[in-house]
BALOBA-1460 file (C-alpha; in Angstrom, 3 decimals):
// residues 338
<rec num="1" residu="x" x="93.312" y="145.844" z="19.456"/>
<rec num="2" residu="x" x="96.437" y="146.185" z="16.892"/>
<rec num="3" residu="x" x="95.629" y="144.061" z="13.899"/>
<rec num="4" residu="x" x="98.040" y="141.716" z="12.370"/>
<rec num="5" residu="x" x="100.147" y="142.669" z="9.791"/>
<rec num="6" residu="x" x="99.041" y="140.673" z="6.593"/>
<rec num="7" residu="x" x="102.075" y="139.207" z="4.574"/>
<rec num="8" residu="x" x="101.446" y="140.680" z="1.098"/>
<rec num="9" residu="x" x="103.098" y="137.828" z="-0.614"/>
<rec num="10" residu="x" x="100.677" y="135.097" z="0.724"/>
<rec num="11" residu="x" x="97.689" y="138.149" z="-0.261"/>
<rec num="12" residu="x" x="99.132" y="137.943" z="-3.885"/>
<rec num="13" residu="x" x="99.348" y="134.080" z="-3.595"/>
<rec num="14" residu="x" x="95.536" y="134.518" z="-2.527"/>
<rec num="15" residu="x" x="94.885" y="136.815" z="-5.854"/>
<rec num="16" residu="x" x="96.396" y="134.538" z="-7.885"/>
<rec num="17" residu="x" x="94.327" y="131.558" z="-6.212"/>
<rec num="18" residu="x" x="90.858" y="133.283" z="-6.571"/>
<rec num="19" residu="x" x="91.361" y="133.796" z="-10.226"/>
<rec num="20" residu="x" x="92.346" y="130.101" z="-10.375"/>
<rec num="21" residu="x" x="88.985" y="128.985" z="-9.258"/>
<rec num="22" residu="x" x="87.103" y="131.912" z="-10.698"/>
<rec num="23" residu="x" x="87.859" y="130.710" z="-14.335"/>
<rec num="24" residu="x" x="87.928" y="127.185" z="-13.918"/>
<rec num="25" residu="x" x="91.812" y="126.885" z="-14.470"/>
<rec num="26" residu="x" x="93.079" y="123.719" z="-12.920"/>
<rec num="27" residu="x" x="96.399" y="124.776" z="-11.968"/>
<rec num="28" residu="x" x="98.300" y="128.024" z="-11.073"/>
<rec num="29" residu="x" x="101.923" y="128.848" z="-10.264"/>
<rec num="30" residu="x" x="103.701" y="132.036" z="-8.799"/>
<rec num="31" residu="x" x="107.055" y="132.524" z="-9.528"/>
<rec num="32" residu="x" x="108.770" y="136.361" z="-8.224"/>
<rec num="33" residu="x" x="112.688" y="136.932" z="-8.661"/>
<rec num="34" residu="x" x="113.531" y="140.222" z="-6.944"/>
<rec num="35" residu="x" x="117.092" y="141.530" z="-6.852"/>
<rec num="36" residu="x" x="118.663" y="138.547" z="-8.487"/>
<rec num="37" residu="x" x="116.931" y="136.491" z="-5.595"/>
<rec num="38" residu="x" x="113.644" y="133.934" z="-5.336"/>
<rec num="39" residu="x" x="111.108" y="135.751" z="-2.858"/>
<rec num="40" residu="x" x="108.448" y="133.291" z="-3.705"/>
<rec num="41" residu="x" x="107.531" y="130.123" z="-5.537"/>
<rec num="42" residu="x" x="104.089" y="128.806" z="-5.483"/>
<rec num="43" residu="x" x="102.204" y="126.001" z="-7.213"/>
<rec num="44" residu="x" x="98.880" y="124.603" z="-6.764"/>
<rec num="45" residu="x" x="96.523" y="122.215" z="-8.290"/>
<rec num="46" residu="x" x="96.554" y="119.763" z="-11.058"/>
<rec num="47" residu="x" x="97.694" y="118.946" z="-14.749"/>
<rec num="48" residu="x" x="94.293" y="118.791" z="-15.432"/>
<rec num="49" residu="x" x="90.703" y="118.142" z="-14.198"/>
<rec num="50" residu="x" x="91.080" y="114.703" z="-14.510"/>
<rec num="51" residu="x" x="90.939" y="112.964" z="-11.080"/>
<rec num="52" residu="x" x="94.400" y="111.210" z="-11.257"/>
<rec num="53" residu="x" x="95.975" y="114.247" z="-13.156"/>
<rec num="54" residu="x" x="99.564" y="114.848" z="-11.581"/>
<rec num="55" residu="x" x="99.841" y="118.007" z="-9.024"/>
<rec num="56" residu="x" x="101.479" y="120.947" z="-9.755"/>
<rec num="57" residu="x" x="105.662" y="120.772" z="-9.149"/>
<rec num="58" residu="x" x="108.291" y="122.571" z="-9.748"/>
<rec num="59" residu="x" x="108.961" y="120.542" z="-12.724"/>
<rec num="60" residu="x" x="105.641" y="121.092" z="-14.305"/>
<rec num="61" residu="x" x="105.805" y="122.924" z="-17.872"/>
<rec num="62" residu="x" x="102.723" y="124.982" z="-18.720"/>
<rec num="63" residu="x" x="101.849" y="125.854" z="-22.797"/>
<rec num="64" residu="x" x="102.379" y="129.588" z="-22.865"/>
<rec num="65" residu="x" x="101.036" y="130.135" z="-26.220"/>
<rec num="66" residu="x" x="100.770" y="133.842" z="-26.851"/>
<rec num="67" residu="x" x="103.616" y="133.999" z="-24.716"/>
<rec num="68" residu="x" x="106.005" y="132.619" z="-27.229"/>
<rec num="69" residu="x" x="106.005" y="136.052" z="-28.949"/>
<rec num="70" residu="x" x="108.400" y="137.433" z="-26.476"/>
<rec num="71" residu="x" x="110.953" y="134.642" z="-27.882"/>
<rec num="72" residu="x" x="110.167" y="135.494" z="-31.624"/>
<rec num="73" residu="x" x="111.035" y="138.761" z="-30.728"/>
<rec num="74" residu="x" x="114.102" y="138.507" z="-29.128"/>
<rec num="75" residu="x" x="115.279" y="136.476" z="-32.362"/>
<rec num="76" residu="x" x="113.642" y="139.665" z="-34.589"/>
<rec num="77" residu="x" x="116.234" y="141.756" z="-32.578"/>
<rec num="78" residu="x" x="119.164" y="139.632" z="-32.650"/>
<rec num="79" residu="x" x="118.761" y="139.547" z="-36.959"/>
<rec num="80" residu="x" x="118.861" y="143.437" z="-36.077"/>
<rec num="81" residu="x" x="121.874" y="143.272" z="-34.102"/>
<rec num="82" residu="x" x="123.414" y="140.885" z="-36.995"/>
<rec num="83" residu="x" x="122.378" y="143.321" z="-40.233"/>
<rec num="84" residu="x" x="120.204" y="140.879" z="-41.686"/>
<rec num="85" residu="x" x="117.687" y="143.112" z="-40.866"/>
<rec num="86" residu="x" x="118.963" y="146.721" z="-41.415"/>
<rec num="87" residu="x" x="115.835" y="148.490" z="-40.518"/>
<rec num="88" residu="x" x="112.409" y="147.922" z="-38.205"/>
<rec num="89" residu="x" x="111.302" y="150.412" z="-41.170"/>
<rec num="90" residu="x" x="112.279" y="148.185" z="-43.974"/>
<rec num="91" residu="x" x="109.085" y="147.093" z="-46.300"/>
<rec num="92" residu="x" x="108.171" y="143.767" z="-45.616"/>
<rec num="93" residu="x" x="108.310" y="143.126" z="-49.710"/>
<rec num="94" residu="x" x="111.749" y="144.121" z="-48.960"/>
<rec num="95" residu="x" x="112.143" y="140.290" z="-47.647"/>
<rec num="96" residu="x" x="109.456" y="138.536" z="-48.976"/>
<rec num="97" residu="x" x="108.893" y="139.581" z="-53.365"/>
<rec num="98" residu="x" x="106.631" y="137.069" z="-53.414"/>
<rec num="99" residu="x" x="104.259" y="139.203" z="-51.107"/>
<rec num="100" residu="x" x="101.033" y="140.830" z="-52.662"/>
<rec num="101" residu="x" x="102.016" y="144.250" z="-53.434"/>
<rec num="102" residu="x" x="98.930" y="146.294" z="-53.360"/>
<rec num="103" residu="x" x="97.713" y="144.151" z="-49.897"/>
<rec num="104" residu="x" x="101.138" y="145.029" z="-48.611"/>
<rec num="105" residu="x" x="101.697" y="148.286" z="-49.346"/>
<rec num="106" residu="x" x="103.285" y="150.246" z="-46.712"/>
<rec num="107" residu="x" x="103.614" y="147.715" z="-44.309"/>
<rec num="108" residu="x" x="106.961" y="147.679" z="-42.406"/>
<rec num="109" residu="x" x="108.286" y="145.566" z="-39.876"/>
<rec num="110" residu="x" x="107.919" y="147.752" z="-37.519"/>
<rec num="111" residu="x" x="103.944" y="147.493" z="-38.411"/>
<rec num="112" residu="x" x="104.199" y="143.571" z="-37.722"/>
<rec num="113" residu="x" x="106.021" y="143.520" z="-34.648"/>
<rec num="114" residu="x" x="103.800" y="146.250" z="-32.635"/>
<rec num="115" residu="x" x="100.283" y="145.211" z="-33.967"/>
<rec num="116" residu="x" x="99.967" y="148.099" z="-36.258"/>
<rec num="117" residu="x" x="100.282" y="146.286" z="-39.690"/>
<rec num="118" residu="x" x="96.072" y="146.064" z="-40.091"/>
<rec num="119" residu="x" x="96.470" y="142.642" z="-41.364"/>
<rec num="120" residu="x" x="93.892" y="139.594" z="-40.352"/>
<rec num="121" residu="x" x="93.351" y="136.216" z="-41.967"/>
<rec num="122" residu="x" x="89.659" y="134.129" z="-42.271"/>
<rec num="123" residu="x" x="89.247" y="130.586" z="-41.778"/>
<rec num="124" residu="x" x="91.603" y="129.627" z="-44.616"/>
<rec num="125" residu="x" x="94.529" y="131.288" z="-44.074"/>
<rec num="126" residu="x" x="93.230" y="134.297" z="-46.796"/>
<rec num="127" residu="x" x="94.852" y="137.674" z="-45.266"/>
<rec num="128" residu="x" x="93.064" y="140.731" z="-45.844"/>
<rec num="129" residu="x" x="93.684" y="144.456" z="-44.740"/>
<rec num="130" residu="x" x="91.399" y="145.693" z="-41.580"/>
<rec num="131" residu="x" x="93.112" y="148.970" z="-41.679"/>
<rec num="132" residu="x" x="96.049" y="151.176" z="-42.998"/>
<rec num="133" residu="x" x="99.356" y="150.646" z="-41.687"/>
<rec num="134" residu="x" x="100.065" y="152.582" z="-38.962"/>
<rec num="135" residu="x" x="97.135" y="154.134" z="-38.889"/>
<rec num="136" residu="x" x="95.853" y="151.844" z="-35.800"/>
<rec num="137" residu="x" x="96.323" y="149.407" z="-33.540"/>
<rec num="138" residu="x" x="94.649" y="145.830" z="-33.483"/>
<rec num="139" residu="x" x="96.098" y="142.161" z="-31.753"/>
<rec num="140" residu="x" x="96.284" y="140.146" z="-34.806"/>
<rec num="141" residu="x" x="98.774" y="137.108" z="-35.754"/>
<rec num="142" residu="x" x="99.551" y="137.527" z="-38.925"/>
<rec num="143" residu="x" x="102.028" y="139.923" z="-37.843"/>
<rec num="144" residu="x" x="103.863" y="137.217" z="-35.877"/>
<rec num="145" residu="x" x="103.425" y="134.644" z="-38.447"/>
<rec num="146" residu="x" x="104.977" y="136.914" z="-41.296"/>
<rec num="147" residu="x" x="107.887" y="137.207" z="-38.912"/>
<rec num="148" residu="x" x="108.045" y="133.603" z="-37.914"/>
<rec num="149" residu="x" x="108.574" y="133.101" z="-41.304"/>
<rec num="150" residu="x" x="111.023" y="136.037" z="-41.753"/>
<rec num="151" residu="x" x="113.534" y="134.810" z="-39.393"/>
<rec num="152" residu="x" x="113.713" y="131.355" z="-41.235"/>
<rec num="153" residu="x" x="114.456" y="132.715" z="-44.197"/>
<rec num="154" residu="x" x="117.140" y="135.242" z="-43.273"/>
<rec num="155" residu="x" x="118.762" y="132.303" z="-40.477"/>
<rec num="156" residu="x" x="117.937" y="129.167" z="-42.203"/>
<rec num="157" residu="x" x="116.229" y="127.870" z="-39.336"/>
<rec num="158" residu="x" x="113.303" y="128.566" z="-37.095"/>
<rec num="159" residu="x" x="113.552" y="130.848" z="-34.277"/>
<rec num="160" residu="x" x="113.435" y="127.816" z="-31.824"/>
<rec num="161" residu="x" x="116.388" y="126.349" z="-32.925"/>
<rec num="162" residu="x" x="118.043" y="129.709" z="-32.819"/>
<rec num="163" residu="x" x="117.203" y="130.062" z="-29.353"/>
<rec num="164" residu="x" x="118.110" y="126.940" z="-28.491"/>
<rec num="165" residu="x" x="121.585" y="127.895" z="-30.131"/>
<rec num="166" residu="x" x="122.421" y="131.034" z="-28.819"/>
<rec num="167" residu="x" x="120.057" y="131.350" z="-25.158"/>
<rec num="168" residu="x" x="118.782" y="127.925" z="-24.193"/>
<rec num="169" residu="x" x="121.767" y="125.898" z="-24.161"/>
<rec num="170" residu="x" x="124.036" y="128.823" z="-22.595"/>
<rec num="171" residu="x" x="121.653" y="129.259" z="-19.768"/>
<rec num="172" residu="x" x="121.549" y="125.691" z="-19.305"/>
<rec num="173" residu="x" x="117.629" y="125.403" z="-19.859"/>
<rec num="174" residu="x" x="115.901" y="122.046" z="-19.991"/>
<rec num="175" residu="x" x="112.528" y="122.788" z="-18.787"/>
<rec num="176" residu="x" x="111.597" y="125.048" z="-22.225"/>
<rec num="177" residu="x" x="110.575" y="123.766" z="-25.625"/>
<rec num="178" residu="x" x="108.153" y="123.444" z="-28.362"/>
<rec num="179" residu="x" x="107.099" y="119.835" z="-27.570"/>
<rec num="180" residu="x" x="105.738" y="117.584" z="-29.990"/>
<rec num="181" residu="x" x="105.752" y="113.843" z="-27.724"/>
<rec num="182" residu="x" x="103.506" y="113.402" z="-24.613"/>
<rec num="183" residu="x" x="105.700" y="114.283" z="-21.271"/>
<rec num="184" residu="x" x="104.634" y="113.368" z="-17.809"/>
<rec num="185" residu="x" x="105.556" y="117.507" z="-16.795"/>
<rec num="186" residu="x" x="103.111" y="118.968" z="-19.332"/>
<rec num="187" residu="x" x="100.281" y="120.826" z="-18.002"/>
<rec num="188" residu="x" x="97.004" y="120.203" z="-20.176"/>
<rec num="189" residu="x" x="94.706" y="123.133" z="-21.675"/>
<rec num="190" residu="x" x="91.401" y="123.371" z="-20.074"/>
<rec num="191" residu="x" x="89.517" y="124.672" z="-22.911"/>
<rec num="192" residu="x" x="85.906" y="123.962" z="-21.274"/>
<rec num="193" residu="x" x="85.483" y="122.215" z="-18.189"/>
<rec num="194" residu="x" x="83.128" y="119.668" z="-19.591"/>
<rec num="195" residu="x" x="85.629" y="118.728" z="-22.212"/>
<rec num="196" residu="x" x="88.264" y="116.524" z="-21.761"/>
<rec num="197" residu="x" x="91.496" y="118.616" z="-21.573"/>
<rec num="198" residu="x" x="93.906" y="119.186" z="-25.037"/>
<rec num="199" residu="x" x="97.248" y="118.230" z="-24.803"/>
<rec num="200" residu="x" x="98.636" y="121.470" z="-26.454"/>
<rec num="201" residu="x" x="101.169" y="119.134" z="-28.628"/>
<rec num="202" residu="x" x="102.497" y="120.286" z="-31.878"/>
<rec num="203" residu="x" x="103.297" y="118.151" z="-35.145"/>
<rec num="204" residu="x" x="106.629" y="120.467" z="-35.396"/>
<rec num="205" residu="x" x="108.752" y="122.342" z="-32.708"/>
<rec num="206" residu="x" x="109.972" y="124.984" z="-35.668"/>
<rec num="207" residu="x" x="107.987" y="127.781" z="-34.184"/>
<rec num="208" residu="x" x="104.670" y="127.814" z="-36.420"/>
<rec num="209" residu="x" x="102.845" y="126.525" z="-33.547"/>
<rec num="210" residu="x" x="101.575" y="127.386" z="-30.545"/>
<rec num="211" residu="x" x="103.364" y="124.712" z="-28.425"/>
<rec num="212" residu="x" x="106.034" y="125.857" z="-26.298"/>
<rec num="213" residu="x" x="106.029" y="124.536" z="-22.696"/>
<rec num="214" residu="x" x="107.589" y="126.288" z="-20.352"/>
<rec num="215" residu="x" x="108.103" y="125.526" z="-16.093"/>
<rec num="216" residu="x" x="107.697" y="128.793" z="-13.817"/>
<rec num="217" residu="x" x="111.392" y="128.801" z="-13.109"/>
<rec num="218" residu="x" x="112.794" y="129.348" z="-16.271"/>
<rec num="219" residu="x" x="109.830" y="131.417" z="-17.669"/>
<rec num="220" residu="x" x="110.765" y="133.977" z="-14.957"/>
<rec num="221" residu="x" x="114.289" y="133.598" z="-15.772"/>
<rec num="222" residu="x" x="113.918" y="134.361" z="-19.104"/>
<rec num="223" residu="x" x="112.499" y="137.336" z="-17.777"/>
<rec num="224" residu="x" x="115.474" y="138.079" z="-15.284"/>
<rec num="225" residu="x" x="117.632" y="137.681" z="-18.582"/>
<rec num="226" residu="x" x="115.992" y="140.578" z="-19.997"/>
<rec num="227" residu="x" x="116.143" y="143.044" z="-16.731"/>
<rec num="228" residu="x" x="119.604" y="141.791" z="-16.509"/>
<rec num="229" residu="x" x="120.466" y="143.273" z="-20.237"/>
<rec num="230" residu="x" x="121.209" y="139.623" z="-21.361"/>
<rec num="231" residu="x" x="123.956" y="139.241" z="-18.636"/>
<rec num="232" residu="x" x="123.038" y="135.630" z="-16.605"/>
<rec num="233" residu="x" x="125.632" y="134.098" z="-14.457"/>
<rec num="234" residu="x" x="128.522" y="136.284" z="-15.050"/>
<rec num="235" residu="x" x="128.235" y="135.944" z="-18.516"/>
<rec num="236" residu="x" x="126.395" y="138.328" z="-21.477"/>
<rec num="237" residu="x" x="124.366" y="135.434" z="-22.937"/>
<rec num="238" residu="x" x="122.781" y="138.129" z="-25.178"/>
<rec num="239" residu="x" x="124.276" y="141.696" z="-26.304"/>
<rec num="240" residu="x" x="122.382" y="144.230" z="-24.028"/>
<rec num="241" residu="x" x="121.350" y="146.066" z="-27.405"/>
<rec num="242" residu="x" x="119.555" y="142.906" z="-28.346"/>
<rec num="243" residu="x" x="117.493" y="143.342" z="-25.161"/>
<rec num="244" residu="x" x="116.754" y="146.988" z="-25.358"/>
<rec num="245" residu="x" x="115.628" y="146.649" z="-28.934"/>
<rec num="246" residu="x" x="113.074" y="144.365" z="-27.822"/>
<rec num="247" residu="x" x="111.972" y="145.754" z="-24.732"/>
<rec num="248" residu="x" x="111.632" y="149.446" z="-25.254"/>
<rec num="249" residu="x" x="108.791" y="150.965" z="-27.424"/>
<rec num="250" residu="x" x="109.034" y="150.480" z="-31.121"/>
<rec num="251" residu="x" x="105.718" y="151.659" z="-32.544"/>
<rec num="252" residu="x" x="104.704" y="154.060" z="-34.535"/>
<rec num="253" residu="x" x="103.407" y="157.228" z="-32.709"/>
<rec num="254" residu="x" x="99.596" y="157.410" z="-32.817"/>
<rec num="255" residu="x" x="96.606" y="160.075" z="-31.859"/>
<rec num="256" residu="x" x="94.820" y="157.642" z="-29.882"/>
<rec num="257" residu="x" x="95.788" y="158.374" z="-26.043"/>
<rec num="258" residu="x" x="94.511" y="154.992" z="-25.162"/>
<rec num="259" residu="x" x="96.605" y="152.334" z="-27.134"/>
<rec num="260" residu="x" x="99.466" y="150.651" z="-25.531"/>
<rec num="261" residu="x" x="102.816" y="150.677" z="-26.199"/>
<rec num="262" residu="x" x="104.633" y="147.897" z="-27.811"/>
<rec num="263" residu="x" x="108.384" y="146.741" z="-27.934"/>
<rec num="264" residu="x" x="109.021" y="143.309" z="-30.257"/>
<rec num="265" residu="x" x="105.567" y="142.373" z="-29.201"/>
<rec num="266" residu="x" x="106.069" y="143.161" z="-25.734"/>
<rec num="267" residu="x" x="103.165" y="145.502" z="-24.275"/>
<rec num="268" residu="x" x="105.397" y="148.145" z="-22.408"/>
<rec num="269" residu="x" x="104.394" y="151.179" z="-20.415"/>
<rec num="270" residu="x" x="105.345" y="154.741" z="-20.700"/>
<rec num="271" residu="x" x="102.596" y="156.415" z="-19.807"/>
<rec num="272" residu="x" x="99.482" y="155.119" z="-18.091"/>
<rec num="273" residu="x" x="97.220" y="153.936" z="-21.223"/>
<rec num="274" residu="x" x="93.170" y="152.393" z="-20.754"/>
<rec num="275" residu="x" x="93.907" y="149.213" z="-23.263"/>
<rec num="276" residu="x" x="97.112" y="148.471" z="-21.556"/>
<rec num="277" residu="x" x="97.221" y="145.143" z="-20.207"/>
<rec num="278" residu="x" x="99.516" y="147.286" z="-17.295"/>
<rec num="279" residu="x" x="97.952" y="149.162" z="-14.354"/>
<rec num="280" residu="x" x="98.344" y="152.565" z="-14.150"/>
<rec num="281" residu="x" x="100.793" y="151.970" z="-10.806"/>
<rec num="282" residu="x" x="103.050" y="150.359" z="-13.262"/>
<rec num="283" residu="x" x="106.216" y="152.286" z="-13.367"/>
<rec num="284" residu="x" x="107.716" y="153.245" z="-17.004"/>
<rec num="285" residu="x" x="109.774" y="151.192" z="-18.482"/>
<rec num="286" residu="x" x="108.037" y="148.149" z="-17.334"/>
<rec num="287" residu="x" x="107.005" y="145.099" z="-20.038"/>
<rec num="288" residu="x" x="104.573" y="142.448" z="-19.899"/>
<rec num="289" residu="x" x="103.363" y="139.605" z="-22.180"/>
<rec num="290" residu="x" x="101.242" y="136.702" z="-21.631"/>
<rec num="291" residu="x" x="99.056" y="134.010" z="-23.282"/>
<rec num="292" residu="x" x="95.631" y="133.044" z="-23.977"/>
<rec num="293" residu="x" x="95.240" y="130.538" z="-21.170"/>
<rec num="294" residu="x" x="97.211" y="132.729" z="-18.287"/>
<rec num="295" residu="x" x="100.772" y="132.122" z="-18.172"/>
<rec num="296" residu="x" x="102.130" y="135.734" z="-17.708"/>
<rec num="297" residu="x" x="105.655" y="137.865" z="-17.590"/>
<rec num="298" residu="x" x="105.656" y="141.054" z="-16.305"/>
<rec num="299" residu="x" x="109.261" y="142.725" z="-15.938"/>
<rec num="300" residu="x" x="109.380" y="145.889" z="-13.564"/>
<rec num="301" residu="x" x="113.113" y="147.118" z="-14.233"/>
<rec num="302" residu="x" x="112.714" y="150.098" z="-11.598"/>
<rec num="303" residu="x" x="112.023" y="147.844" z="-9.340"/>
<rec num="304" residu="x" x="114.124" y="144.880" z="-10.543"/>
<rec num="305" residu="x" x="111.495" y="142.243" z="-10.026"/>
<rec num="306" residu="x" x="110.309" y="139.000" z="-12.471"/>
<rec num="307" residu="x" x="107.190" y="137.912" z="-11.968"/>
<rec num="308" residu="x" x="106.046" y="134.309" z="-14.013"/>
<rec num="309" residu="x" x="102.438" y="133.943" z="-13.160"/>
<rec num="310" residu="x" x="100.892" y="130.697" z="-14.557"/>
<rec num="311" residu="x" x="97.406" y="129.274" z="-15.065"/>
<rec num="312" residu="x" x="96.315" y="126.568" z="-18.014"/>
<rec num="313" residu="x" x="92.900" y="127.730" z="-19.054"/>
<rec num="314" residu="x" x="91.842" y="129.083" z="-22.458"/>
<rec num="315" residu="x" x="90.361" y="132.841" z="-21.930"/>
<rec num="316" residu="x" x="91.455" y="132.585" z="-18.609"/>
<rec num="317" residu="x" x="90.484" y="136.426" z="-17.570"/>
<rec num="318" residu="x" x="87.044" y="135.862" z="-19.175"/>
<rec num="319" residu="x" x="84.853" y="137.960" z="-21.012"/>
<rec num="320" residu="x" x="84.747" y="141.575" z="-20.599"/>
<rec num="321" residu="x" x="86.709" y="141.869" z="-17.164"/>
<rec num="322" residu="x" x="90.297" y="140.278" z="-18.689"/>
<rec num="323" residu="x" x="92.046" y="144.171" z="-18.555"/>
<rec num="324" residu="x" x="90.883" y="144.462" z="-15.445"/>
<rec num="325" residu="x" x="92.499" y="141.340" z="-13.684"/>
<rec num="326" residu="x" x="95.528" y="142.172" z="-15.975"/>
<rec num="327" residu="x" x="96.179" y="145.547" z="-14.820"/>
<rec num="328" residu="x" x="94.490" y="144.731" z="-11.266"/>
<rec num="329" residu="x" x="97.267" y="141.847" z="-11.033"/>
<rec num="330" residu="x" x="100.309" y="144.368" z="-12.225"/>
<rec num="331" residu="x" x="99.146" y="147.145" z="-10.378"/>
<rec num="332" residu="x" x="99.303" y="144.584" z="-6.892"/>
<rec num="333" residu="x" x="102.644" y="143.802" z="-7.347"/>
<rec num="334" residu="x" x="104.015" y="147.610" z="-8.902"/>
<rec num="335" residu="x" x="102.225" y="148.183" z="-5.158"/>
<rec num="336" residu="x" x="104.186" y="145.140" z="-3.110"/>
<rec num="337" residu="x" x="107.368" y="146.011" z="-4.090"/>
<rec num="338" residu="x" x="107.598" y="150.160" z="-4.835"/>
């Protein structure tokens, strides 16, 4: 007997599902754009454990956390695109006197912005050197801190308010913020399950915290603005060179085969690479980024397809095994749509 052909969206849905209830995440959301068009919007669960949490909508807004890096660098490569920056290879001291000289030595911004600076901080803020510039590659946030910092000092406001400025309020977006007051649309953190759940709220909405919200809808059309070249609507919201900076590979070359390739904090792919958080289906050219408790963007530009995958649990991927269901998850949809 001929078998039934399987739909491969509602088998991604499925993925994405498993994972869910795998690592304890009480809600998950599937947002694909492919050729300028929605192929598929899912949501599922709750805001929360919590037996009278709110479901999952449309309107829900999930904290992206680590996610937010793909904003900071956007605004890293618009104060390239506006000379305030005249160099990824300028010296950090270059902006920043005040800076340590020996502790900085030879660290660009190039370093900060592709986790090759070999800078880390203890428990009280005290930033020490792991390793020399350039001379490896380790996920640390002092680099985007630094340049958090940066871009208020050379714009006279936070990177937020830039956005807001000169993206957000162009494209019309309502739905993504850095949120400091309770909201009935934002999804809780499930840091453990026998824990109540954390609100993710900030004290400011400047950028030095982790508290942007975002809804599936406009975190994959911030990714469509990026496959687009910054062109939304008819329009060019943002110069296409602003995009390309921060999307193609700007680190440092290396020995090690194994290390990924990074834009402006973007992981992007040029060739297959074992600590990429992109399967080796992946097509070049590709760019991903996500967060510590799921939400993820990963950009195929061959293939023209934005893909917003969302959960809200801390460590989400779990243990050991969190490449795996990274790449595993890219590697589906490089698969669905090639």
């Amino acid at each position: 007997m001929k078998q039934p052909v399987q739909d491969p969206l509602k088998e991604l849905i499925t993925w994405v599902e498993g994972i869910k209830h795998k690592n304890w995440s009480s809600a998950a959301s599937l947002y694909i754009i492919k050729d300028d068009q929605v192929v598929l919007e899912h949501y599922s669960g709750r805001h929360s454990h919590e037996k009278n949490a709110s479901q999952i909508t449309e309107k829900s807004q999930f904290n992206v956390a680590s996610a937010r890096k793909s904003y900071l660098g956007l605004t890293v490569a618009y104060a390239l695109h506006d000379k305030y920056i005249s160099s990824l290879d300028d010296p950090i001291t270059q902006y920043f006197p005040e800076f340590d000289k020996d502790l900085f030595m030879g660290t660009t911004i190039r370093h900060l912005v592709t986790h090759f600076h070999g800078l880390d901080s203890d428990e009280n803020g005290y930033i020490f050197r792991e390793f020399k510039p350039g001379s490896s590659w380790a996920y640390r946030n002092v680099g985007v801190d630094i340049m958090t910092r940066l871009i208020h000092r050379l714009y006279g406001k936070g990177f937020p308010q830039l956005l807001n400025e000169m993206v957000f309020t162009p494209l019309g977006f309502t739905e993504t913020g850095w949120r400091t007051e309770p909201n009935e649309n934002l999804v809780a953190i499930i840091d453990r399950i026998d824990k109540p759940a954390l609100p993710g709220l900030g004290t400011v909405s400047d950028g030095t915290e982790k508290n942007l919200f975002v809804s599936p809808r406009e975190f994959a059309l911030w990714g469509q603005l990026h496959v687009q070249k910054g062109m939304m609507n008819g329009r060019q919201i943002v110069p296409s060179k602003v995009i390309e900076t921060a999307t193609t590979i700007q680190n440092v070359s290396y020995s090690d085969s194994t290390i990924p390739g990074n834009g402006l904090f973007w992981y992007v792919q040029d060739i297959p690479r074992n600590k990429s958080e992109l399967g080796e289906r992946v097509p070049s050219g590709s760019y991903q980024i996500l967060g510590v408790t799921g939400p993820t963007i990963l950009v195929i530009p061959a293939y023209n397809v934005v893909v917003a995958k969302m959960y809200n649990k801390r460590y989400n991927y779990g243990g050991d095994q969190y490449l795996y269901y990274l790449r595993e998850f890219s590697n589906k949809v490089a698969d669905l749509f090639s």
